[in-house]
C-alpha positions as CSV (number, residue, x, y, z in Angstrom):
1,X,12.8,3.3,3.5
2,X,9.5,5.5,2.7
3,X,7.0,2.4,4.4
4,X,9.5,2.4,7.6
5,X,9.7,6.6,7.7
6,X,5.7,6.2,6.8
7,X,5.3,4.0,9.5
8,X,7.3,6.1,12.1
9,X,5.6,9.3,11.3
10,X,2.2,7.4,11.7
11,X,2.7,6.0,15.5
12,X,1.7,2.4,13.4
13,X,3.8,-0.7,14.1
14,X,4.6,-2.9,11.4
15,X,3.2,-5.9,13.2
16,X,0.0,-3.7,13.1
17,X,-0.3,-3.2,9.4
18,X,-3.4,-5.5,8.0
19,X,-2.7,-5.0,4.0
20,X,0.0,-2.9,1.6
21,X,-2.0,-1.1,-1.4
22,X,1.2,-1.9,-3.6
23,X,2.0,0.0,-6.5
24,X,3.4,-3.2,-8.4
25,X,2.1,-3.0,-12.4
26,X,3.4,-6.3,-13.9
27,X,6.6,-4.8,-14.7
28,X,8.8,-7.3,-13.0
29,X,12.3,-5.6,-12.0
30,X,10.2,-3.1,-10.0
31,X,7.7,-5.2,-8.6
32,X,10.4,-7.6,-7.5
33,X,12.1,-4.7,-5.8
34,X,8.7,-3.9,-4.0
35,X,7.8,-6.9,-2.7
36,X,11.3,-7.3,-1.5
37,X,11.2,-3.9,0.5
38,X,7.8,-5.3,1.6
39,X,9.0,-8.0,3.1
40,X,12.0,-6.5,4.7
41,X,9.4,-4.2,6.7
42,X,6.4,-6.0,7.1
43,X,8.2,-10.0,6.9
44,X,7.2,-12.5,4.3
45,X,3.5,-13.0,5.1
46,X,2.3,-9.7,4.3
47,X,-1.3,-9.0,2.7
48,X,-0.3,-7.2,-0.3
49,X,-3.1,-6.0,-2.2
50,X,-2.1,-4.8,-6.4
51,X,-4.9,-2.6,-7.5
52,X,-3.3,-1.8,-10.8
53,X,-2.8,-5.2,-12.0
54,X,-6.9,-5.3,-12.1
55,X,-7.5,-1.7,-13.2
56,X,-4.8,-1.2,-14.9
57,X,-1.9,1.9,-14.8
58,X,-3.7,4.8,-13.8
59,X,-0.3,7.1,-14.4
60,X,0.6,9.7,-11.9
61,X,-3.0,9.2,-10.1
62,X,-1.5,5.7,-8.8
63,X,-1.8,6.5,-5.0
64,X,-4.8,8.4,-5.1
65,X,-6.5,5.4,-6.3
66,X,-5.3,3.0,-4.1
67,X,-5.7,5.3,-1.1
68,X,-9.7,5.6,-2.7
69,X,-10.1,1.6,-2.9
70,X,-9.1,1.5,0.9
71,X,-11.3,4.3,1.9
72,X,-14.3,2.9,-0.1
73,X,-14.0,-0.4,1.2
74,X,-14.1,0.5,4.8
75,X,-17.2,2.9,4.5
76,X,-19.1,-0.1,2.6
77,X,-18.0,-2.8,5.0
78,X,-16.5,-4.5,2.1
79,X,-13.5,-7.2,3.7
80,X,-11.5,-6.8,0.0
81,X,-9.6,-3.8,2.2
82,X,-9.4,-5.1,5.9
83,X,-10.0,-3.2,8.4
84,X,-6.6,-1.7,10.1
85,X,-3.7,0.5,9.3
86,X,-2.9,0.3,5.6
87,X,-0.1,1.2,3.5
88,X,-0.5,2.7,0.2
89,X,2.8,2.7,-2.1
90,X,3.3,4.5,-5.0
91,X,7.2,4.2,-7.3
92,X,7.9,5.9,-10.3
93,X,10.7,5.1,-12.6
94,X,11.7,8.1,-12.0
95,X,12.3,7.5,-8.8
96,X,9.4,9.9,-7.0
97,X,8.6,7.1,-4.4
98,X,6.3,7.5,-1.3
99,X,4.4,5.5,1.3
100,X,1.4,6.7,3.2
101,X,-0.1,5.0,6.2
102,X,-4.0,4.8,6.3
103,X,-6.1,3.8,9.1
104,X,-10.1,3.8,9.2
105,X,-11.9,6.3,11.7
106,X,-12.6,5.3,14.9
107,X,-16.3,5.0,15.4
């Protein structure tokens, strides 16, 4: 529900969306539930980029990390964070969940 309400707020259409910033860690019962709600807004194909599973679990700074990565990569030109609307996710187990629609400035 927060990517579609994300998406809504944003004006972007899920057919639009070039990558999800997830918040999946490696713990499997949330990620599976992620990936699921991924797929039910964004379909089975979707570019789903996991930060954390590199960097590891930055706590309660999740989203602001992700949402850095995106923003880095499009002022370097670097292609790990393609160009277009991106979604940044960030789930708690506590169930504090959130989706925020990024898209790089227009030139």
């Amino acid at each position: 529900r927060a990517m579609r309400i994300a998406l809504e707020r944003s004006g972007v259409e899920p057919g639009e969306v070039v990558a999800v910033l997830s918040s999946q860690t490696g713990l499997s019962v949330a990620d599976d539930a992620e990936q699921k709600a991924i797929s039910r807004v964004l379909g089975d194909d979707a570019n789903v980029i996991a930060p954390k599973k590199l960097l590891g679990e930055p706590m309660g700074a999740g989203a602001a990390v992700n949402a850095a990565i995106a923003l880095k990569a499009w002022e370097k030109g670097d292609d790990s964070v393609p160009s277009g609307p991106v979604i940044v996710n960030s789930l708690s187990l506590g169930g504090t969940n959130f989706s925020l629609v990024l898209k790089p400035a227009s030139d």
